[in-house]
C-alpha positions in Angstrom: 0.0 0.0 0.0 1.3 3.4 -0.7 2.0 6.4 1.5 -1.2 8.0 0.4 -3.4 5.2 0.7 -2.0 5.2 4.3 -2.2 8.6 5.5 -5.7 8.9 3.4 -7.1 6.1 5.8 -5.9 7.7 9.0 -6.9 11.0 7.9 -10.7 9.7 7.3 -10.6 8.2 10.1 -10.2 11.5 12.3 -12.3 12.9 10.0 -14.9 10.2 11.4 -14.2 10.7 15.1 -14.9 14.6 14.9 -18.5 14.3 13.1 -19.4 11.4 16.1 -17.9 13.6 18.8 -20.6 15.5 21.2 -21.8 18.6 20.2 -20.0 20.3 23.0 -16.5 18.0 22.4 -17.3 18.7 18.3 -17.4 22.3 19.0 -14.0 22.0 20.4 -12.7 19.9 17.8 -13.8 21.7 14.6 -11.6 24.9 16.1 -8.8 22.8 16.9 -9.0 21.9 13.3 -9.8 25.1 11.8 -6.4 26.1 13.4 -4.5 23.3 11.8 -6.0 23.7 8.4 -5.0 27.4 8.6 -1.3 26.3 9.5 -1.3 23.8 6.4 -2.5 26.6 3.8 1.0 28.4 5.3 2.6 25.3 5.0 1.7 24.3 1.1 0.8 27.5 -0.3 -0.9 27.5 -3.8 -1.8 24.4 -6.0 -0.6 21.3 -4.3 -1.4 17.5 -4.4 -2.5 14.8 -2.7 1.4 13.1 -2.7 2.4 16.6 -1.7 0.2 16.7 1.3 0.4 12.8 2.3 4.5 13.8 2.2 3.9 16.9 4.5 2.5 14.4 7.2 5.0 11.7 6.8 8.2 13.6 6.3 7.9 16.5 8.6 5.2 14.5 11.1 2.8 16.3 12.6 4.5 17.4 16.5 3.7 21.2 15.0 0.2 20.1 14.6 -0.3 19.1 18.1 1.1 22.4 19.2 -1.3 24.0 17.1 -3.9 22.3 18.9 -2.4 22.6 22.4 -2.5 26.5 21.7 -6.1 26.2 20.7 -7.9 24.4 23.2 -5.4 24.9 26.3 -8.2 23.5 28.8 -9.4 20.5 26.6 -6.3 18.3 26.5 -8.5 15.7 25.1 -9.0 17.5 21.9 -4.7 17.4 21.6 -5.3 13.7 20.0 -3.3 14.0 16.5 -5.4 10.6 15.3 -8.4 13.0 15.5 -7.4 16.6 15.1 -4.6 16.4 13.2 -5.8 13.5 11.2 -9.6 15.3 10.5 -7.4 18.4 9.5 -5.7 16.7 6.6 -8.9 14.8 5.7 -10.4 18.2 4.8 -7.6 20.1 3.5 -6.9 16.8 1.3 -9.7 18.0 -0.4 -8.8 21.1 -1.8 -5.6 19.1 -3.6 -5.6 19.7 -7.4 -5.7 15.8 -8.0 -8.5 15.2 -5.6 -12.1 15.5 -6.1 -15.4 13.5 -5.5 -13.2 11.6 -2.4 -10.5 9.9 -4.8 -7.7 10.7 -6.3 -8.2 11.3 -10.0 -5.1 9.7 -10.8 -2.3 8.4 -9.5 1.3 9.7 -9.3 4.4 7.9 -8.7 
């Protein structure tokens, strides 16, 4: 399986966990994430793909991420989880990559 594939998974995954949180916990969350999605729009800049994005989160890791969140919801430290956070971050931001639409890639790189 390839780094994508990978990273995709975990990042729908977090996705997942945020839209089943409680509304008061969910409230928390979607900030957290906001904040982090911000972050990666500094981070990649214009046009940028799904490889580009997937390499972001493997290569660098995500400990920036997790601050990003610590600074966001100082009193929740449950909402400091990178598998949902950071993970529902990417899952959304993922979809503003040029190669990805309709929740696939529409092709594949590499």
């Amino acid at each position: 399986m390839d780094t994508f594939s990978v990273a995709a998974f975990q990042w729908q995954e977090g996705a997942r966990r945020v839209r089943e949180a409680a509304p008061r916990e969910q409230h928390v969350l979607l900030a957290v994430v906001d904040a982090i999605v911000a972050e990666l729009r500094r981070k990649l800049g214009g046009p940028f793909s799904s490889d580009e994005l997937a390499t972001l989160y493997t290569a660098e890791g995500t400990d920036w991420a997790t601050s990003i969140a610590q600074r966001t919801a100082p009193e929740d430290p449950w909402a400091w989880d990178p598998r949902v956070t950071v993970d529902a971050a990417f899952a959304r931001y993922l979809r503003e990559a040029m190669d990805y639409a309709g929740g696939r890639r529409l092709y594949e790189t590499g």
